[in-house]
Phi, psi and omega in degrees: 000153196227147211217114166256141164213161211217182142302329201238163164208123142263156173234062165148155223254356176309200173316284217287348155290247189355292213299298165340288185292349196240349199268309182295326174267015171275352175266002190106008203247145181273140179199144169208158189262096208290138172221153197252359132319141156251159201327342178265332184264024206264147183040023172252107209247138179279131183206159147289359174041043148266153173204138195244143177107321252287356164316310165289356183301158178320147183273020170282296170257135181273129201323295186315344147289002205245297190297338185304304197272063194210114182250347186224126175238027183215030144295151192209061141175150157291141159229143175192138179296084190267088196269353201256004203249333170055067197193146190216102162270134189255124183233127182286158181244131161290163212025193159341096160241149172209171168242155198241195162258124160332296220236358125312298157308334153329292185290341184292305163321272196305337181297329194263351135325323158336285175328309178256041159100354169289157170246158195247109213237101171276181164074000204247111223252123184285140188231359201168124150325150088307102167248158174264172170329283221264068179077349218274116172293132192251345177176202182217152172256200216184139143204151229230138173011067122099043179221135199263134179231126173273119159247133184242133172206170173271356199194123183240165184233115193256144177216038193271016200050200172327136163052049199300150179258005151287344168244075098276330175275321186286190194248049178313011157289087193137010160248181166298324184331123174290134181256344177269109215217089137290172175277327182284021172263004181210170201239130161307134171247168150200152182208148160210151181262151220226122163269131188244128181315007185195122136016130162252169177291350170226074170272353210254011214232146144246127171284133181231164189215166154284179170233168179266027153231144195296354207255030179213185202205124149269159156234132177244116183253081191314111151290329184205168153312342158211022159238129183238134179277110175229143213194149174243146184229115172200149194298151169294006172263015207249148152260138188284330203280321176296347176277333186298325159284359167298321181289310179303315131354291183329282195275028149240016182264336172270111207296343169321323186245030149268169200084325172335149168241118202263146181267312195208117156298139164165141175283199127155206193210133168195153211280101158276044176222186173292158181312155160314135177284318182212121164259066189208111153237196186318134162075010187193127189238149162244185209218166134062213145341321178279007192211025164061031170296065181199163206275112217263003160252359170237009183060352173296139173204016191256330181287325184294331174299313184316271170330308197281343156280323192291278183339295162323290191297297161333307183279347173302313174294291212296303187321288185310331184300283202309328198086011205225077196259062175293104181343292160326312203266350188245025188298308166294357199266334174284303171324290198304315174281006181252335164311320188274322169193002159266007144318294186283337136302330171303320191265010173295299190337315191298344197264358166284311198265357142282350174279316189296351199239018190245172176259123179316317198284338169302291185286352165245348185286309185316282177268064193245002189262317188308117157334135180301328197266005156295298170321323178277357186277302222285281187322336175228000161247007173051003171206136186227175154215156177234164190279182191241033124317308141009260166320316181272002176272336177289319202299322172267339153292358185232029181317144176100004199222344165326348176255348178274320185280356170265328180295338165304297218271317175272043185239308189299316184327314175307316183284312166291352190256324175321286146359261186333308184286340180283329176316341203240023191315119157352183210180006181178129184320317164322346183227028179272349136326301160308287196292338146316316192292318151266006165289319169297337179295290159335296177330283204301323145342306157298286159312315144313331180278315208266321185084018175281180205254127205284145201275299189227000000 
């Protein structure tokens, strides 16, 4: 058995592991990434391969690394597909978008960790936490190409995705970690990528579709004028095969993809709820995906990811620097990411736990009523307002649907006072209680108001 140490132990090779990992060693710290791939199939990921911001993403790996996977830049806008409402709305995206190859910006990501002093340890499958007495996490045990390996570190960072089997292993009891973790907080994926013979006519577009039951989404996402990434998204209470034959069902019915050629296969799972109240315990941060980092009304994750390694990577260095890797001392690491986009994923999440209690056809009638450019505040700003011209122009295109747009607005009010209350995120594991107590007060309002079944 071969025992490494290190300062740092990442655990998966994804955004927020790379970003994580390259933050730290840029600062000088020894640190590697356990990934349970091996090196040729690594950042090779089931995604919608959109990708949004990256102008702004963190300076740690620098975007010319990045762009070589970026095959369609000349998306601007949602298109989505209403068949029952027999209506196609076109909705703008704020800021950059492209769409990318998945498992090139992979290799890209890791190389230029590589590049900057990370190790990469593949093929290597995690089996177990290590703690001390009084809890602190000290490394992981592991085995590298089928051989048990002890990793010893002052920190370890899990980027290990969804439903990580690491806070199954590790013991949070007497932290902060959030631990109210289920399955119906998260969604099932599947994609395949599609060669189609002729150009389609909405590459500059990502297309959404409804499934004709509430608990799924198609996507056709354009990589070129003919290769399209088509996807399915549905909660993890779904039997997967009948939505999946919703996709398939789809795409022989659009004559764009007859003659199509399916390319690439692939799953996964990923968190349609809020970020974590605390990704932190002694010794440990989670990242990305493991920390329910992803905007939960679009499944977008890769930019909340980025950011939630550079925060991550950061406050890791300051610890191991301090000699002091304490909730307290990893604290800010929560703060930045809630300062930063998971307030505002928390209150999208309400309009997730208004959907399940609203009727698709009601709820697709709706926003088949709405102004397009409202509709994108509410999808990526967790919040809108309309003048009240607007309004009255929504208010007479969506006659018949008025008790759903009054449960809509006062779910929003609810959703703005949420809003609100993440503006005031604690500021030290002590007083995260008091702030808990009252966001669950706001919850339960919200399940009340909406009539859904309370989420967590």
């Amino acid at each position: 058995m071969s025992i490494d140490e290190y300062d740092v132990v990442v655990v998966g090779a994804g955004t927020a592991g790379c970003y994580a990992a390259t933050t730290i060693a840029n600062e000088g710290l020894d640190v590697v990434v356990l990934e349970r791939k091996d090196e040729e199939e690594a950042g090779h990921i089931a995604c919608g391969d959109a990708l949004k911001g990256a102008d702004e993403f963190p300076e740690a790996i620098p975007k010319d690394r990045l762009e070589p996977a970026f095959t369609n830049t000349g998306v601007d806008h949602g298109r989505f597909e209403i068949p029952k409402e027999d209506t196609v709305l076109d909705i703008p995206v704020p800021g950059e978008l492209a769409v990318i190859d998945r498992w090139e910006y992979g290799r890209r990501i890791i190389g230029a960790s590589a590049d900057a002093g990370v190790d990469f340890h593949y093929d290597t499958v995690v089996n177990d936490v290590r703690q001390a007495e009084d809890g602190r996490v000290t490394g992981i045990d592991a085995r590298r190409h089928g051989d048990r390996a002890t990793y010893e570190a002052d920190l370890v960072i899990d980027g290990a995705g969804s439903l990580s089997l690491l806070q199954d292993k590790a013991d949070f009891e007497g932290t902060t970690f959030d631990t109210n973790v289920r399955y119906s907080q998260f969604c099932s994926a599947y994609r395949e990528i599609v060669e189609v013979p002729e150009p389609v006519d909405w590459d500059d577009a990502l297309v959404f579709k409804p499934t004709e039951r509430a608990a799924g989404y198609l996507w056709y996402f354009p990589r070129t004028a003919t290769e399209i990434n088509a996807g399915l998204g549905f909660q993890m209470n779904e039997e997967p095969m009948k939505l999946v034959e919703a996709l398939k069902r789809d795409l022989r019915d659009r004559p764009e993809f007859e003659g199509a050629e399916v390319r690439d296969k692939l799953g996964a799972a990923l968190p349609t709820r809020r970020p974590y109240d605390s990704a932190v315990a002694p010794g440990y941060m989670a990242v990305g995906d493991a920390a329910g980092h992803v905007n939960p009304t679009t499944g977008g994750g890769i930019a909340g990811a980025a950011y939630a390694g550079k925060y991550a990577g950061e406050q890791a260095v300051k610890a191991v620097s301090d000699g002091d890797v304490s909730e307290e001392n990893l604290w800010r690491y929560n703060t930045r990411v809630m300062d930063h986009f998971g307030g505002r994923y928390a209150g999208l999440d309400v309009y997730n736990v208004l959907s399940t209690a609203i009727d698709v056809d009601d709820l697709m009638g709706l926003l088949a009523s709405l102004p397009g450019e409202k509709l994108a505040e509410a999808l990526y700003e967790g919040s809108t307002s309309m003048s009240f011209g607007l309004k009255l122009k929504a208010a007479v295109k969506s006659f018949g649907y008025w008790g759903t747009i009054r449960n809509f607005y006062q779910t929003k009010s609810l959703a703005d006072e949420l809003l609100s209350h993440y503006e005031s995120y604690p500021t030290s594991p002590a007083a995260m209680a008091n702030w808990t107590r009252e966001r669950d007060a706001i919850m339960d309002r919200i399940y009340e108001t909406t009539g859904a079944e309370p989420k967590y």
